[in-house]
DRENGU-622704 format. One record per residue (C-alpha): residue in one letter; residue number from 1; y, z, x. Coordinates in Angstrom, 1 decimal, always signed. Last residue first. Layout:
N
  code  pos      c2      c3      c1
     a  NUM       Y       Z       X
...
//
This chain:
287
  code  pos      c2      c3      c1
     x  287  -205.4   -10.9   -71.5
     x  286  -206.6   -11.6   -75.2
     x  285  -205.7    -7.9   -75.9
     x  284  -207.4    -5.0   -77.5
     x  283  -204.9    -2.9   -79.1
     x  282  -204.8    +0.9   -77.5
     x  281  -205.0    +3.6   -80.4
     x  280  -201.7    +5.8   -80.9
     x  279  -201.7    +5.3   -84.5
     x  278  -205.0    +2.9   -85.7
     x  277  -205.4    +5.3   -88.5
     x  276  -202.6    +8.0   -88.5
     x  275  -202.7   +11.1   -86.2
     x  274  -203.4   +14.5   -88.8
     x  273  -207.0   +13.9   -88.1
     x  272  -207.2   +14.2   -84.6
     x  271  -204.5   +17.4   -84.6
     x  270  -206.8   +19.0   -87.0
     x  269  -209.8   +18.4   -84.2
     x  268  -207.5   +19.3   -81.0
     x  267  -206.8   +22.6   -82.9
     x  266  -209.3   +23.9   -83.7
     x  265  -210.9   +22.9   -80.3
     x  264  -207.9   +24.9   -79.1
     x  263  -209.1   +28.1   -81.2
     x  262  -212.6   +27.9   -79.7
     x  261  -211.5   +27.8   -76.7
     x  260  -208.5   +30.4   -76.8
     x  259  -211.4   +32.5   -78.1
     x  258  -214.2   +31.9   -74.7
     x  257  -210.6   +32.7   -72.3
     x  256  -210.2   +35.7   -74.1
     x  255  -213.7   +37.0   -73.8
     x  254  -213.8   +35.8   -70.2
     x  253  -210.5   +37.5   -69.1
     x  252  -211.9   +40.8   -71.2
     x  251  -215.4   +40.6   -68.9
     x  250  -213.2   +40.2   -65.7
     x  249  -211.2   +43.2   -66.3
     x  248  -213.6   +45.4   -64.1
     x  247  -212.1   +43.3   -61.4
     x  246  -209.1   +46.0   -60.6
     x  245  -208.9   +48.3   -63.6
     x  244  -205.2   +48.8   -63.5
     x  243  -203.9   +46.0   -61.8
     x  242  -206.7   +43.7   -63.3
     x  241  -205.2   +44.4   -66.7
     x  240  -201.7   +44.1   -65.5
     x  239  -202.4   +40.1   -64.3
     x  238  -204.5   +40.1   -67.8
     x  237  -201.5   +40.5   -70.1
     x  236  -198.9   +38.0   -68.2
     x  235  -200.9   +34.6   -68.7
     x  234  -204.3   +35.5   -70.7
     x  233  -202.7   +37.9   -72.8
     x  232  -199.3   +36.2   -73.6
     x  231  -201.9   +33.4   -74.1
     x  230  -204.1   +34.8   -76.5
     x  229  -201.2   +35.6   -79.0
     x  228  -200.0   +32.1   -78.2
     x  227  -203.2   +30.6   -79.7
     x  226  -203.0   +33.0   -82.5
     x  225  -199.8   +32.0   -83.3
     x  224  -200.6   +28.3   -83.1
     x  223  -204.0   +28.6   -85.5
     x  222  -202.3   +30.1   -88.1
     x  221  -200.3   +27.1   -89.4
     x  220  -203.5   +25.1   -89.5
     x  219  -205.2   +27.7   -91.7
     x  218  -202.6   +28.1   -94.3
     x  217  -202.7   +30.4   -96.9
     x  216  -205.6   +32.9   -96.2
     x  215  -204.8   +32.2   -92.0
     x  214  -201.4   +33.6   -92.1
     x  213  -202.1   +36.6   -92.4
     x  212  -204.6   +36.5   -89.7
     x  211  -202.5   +34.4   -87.4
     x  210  -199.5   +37.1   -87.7
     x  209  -201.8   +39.9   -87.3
     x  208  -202.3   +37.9   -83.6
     x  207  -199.1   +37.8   -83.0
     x  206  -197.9   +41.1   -83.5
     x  205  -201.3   +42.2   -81.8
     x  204  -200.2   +40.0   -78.6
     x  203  -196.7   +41.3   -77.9
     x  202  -198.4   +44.8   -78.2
     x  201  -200.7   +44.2   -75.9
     x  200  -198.3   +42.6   -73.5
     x  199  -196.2   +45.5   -73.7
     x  198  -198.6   +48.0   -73.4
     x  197  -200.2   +45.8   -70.5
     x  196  -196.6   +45.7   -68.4
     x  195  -196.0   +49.7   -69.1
     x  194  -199.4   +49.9   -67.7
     x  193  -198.7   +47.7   -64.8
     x  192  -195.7   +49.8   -63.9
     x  191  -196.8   +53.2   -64.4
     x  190  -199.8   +52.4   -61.9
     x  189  -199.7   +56.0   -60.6
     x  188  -202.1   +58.0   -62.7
     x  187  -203.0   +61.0   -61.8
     x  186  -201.9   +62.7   -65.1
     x  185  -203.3   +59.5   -67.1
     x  184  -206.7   +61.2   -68.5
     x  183  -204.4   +64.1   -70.0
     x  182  -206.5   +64.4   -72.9
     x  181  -203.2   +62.4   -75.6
     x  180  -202.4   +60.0   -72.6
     x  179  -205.8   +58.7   -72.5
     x  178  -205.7   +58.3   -76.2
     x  177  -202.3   +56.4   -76.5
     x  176  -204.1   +54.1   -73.8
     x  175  -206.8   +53.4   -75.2
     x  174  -205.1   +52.8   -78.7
     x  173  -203.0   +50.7   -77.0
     x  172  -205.9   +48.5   -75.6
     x  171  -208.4   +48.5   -78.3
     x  170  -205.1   +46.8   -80.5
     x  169  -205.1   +44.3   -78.1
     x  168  -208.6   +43.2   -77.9
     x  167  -209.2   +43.7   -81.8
     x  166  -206.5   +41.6   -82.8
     x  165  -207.4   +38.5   -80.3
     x  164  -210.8   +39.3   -81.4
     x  163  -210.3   +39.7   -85.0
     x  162  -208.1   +35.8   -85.0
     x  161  -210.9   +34.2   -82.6
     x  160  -213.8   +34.8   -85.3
     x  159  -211.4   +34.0   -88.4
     x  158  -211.1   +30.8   -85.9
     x  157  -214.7   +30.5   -85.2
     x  156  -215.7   +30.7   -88.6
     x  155  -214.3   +27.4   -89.4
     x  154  -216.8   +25.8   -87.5
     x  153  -216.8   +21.6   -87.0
     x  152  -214.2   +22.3   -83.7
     x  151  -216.8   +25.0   -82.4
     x  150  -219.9   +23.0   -82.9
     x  149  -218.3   +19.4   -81.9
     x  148  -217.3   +20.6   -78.8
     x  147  -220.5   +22.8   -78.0
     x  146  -222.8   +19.6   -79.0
     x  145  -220.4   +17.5   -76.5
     x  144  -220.4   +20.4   -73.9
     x  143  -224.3   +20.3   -73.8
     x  142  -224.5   +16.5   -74.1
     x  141  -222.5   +16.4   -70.9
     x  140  -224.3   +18.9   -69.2
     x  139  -227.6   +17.3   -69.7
     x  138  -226.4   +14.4   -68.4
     x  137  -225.2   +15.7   -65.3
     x  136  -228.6   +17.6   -65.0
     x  135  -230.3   +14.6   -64.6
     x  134  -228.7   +13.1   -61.8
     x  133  -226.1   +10.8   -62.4
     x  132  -227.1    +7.2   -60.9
     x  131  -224.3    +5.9   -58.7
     x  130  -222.5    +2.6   -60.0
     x  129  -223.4    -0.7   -57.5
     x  128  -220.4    -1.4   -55.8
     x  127  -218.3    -4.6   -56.2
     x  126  -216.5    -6.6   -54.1
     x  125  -212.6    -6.8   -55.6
     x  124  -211.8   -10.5   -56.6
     x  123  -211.7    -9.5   -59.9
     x  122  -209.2    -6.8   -59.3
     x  121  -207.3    -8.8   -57.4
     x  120  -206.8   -11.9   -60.2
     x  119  -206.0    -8.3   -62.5
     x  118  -203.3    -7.2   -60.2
     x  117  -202.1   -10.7   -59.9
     x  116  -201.9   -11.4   -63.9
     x  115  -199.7    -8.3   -63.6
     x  114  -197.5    -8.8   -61.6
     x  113  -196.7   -12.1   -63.9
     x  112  -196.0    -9.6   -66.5
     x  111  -198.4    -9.3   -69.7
     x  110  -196.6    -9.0   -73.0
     x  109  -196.8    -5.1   -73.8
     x  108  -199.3    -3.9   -76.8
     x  107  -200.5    -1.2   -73.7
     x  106  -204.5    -2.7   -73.9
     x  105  -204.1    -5.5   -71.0
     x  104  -203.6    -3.6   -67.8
     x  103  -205.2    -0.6   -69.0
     x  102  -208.4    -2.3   -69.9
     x  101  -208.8    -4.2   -66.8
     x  100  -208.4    -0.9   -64.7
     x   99  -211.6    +0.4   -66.9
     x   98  -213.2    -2.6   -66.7
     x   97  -213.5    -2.3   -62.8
     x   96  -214.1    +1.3   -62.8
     x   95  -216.9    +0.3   -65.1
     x   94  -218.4    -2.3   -63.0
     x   93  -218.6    -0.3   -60.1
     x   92  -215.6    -1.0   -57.4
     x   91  -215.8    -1.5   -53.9
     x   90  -215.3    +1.2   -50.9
     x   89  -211.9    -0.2   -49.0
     x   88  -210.6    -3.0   -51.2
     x   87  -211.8    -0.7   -54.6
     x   86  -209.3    +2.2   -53.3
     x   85  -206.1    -0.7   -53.2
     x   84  -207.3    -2.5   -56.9
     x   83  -207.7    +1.0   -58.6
     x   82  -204.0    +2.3   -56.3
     x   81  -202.6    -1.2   -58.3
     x   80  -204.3    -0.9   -61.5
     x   79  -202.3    +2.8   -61.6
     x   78  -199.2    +1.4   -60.6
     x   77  -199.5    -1.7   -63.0
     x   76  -199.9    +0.9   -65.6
     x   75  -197.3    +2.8   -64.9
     x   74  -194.4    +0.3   -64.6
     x   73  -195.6    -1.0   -68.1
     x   72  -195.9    +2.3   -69.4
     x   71  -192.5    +3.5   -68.3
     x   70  -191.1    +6.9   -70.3
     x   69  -194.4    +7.3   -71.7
     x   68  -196.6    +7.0   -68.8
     x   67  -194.2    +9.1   -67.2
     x   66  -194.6   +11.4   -69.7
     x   65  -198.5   +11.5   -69.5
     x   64  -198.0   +12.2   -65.6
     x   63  -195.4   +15.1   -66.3
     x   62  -197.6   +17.1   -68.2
     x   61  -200.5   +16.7   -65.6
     x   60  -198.5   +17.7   -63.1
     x   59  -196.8   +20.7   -65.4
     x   58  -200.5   +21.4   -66.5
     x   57  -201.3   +21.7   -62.6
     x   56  -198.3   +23.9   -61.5
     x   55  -199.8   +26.2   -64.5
     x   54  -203.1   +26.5   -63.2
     x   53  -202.1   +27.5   -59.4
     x   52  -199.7   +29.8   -61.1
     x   51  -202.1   +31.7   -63.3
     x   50  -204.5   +31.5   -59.9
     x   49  -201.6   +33.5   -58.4
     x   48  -200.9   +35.6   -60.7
     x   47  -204.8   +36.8   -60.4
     x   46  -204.9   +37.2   -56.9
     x   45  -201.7   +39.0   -57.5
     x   44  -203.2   +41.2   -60.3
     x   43  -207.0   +42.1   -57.8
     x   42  -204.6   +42.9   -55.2
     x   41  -202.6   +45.2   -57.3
     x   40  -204.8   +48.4   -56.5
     x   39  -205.3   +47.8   -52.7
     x   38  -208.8   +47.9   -52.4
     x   37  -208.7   +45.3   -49.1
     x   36  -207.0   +47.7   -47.1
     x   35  -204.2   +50.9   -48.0
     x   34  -202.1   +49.3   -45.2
     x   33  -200.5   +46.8   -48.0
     x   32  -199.5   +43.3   -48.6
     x   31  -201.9   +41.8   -46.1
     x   30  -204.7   +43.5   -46.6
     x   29  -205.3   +43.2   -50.4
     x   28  -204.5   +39.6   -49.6
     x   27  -207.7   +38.6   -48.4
     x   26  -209.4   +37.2   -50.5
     x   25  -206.2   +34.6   -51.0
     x   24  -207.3   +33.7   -47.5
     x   23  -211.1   +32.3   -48.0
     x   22  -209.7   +30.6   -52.0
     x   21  -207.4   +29.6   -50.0
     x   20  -209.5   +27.6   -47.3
     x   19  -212.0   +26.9   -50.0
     x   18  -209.5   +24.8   -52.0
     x   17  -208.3   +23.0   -49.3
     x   16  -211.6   +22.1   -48.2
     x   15  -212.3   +20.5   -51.9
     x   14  -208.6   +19.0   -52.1
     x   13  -209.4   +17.0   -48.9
     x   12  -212.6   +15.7   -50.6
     x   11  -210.8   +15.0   -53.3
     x   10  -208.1   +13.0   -51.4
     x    9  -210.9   +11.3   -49.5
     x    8  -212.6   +10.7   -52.6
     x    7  -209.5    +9.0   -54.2
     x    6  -208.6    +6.6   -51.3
     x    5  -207.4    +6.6   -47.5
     x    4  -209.0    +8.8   -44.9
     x    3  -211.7    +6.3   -44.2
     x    2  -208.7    +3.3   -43.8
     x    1  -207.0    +5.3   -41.1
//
């Protein structure tokens, strides 16, 4: 059993399971209607369902960091602990090694006896020479770290984010008021989804004129409603989107999805230098 044990066992079991929905979530134009695989809402529920996917992993990911919260000293000998377990069966590089160390003795806690024996294992774990990224890993590292630091260092981008997030909505209902004036929409028969989008839309534009109001006054306090007007868009507005057009709404997906970036990297940045010096900061330990 010891070769299905460990973290890249579980990711490579995540990476086949991933392919073997991504293989039957294609297909479920045909099995939630006899019109076949162009079933109008197919292209929505694929999408909900991805919405879902993402938001079941936030909640994980939410409810690790409270955990660590709740019970760091519990946490982090559990996490040494699965390090020390994976590191019996393939080894541990030297910074996978120091990287458990760290956690053990950088919480501010007084060390427990469990664990002084988590890191006596650790050392005593054989060690595995680290794997040489290939080139291009590096080169996408710097790439995100120069995009990071351009978007959060830019103040445009959020007067940027603020017209699209306006512009996107407002395009919408007026799209739709003009179809319905030339009698575009007499064959429609998505009612549903467009009722869903108008809402949305308009859920979004109230927002989003909120954000740009707000933004002459105070910057940081209109970077949250702009962010949720984006949201309602990206969460509930682009399911009805992709009901109606089908995967034509993949180029209005991407330009939200590029603004809520820009305006979270806003927002990471002012958050960064709102936390006190030294707040929140591990303190090195003697061990």
């Amino acid at each position: 059993m010891a070769p299905w044990s460990g973290v890249a066992s579980r990711q490579r079991g995540a990476v086949v399971g991933g392919i073997g929905f991504g293989l039957f979530i294609d297909e479920v134009g045909k099995l939630v209607s006899v019109d076949g695989y162009f079933y109008r809402p197919a292209a929505g529920i694929i999408y909900l369902t991805f919405v879902a996917l993402t938001g079941l992993a936030w909640w994980a990911t939410r409810r690790e960091r409270t955990d660590r919260e709740e019970a760091p000293v519990a946490t982090r000998s559990a996490l040494a602990a699965e390090t020390a377990l994976n590191g019996i069966l393939r080894g541990l590089t030297p910074q996978e090694r120091d990287e458990a160390l760290r956690r053990l003795r950088d919480t501010g806690a007084p060390a427990t006896e469990l664990d002084t024996a988590l890191a006596a294992l650790l050392e005593a774990v054989p060690e595995r020479p680290a794997r040489d990224l290939h080139p291009h890993h590096h080169a996408a590292r710097r790439a995100r770290a120069w995009l990071m630091a351009r978007v959060s260092g830019d103040r445009r981008f959020v007067r940027i984010a603020a017209w699209g997030a306006t512009l996107q909505a407002a395009l919408l209902l007026i799209a739709v008021a003009a179809d319905g004036l030339t009698g575009n929409l007499a064959d429609e028969t998505q009612w549903t989804a467009i009722a869903g989008a108008l809402a949305c839309s308009l859920a979004s534009l109230v927002l989003a004129v909120r954000g740009t109001a707000l933004l002459r006054r105070d910057g940081n306090a209109a970077l949250r409603p702009l962010r949720a007007a984006l949201l309602v868009d990206l969460l509930l507005g682009q399911a009805f989107k992709f009901t109606i057009n089908q995967f034509s709404a993949v180029v209005g997906w991407l330009i939200s999805l590029a603004l809520l970036y820009a305006l979270s990297a806003q927002l990471g940045r002012r958050q960064v230098r709102r936390t006190p010096a030294g707040h929140g900061m591990p303190q090195r330990g003697t061990g």
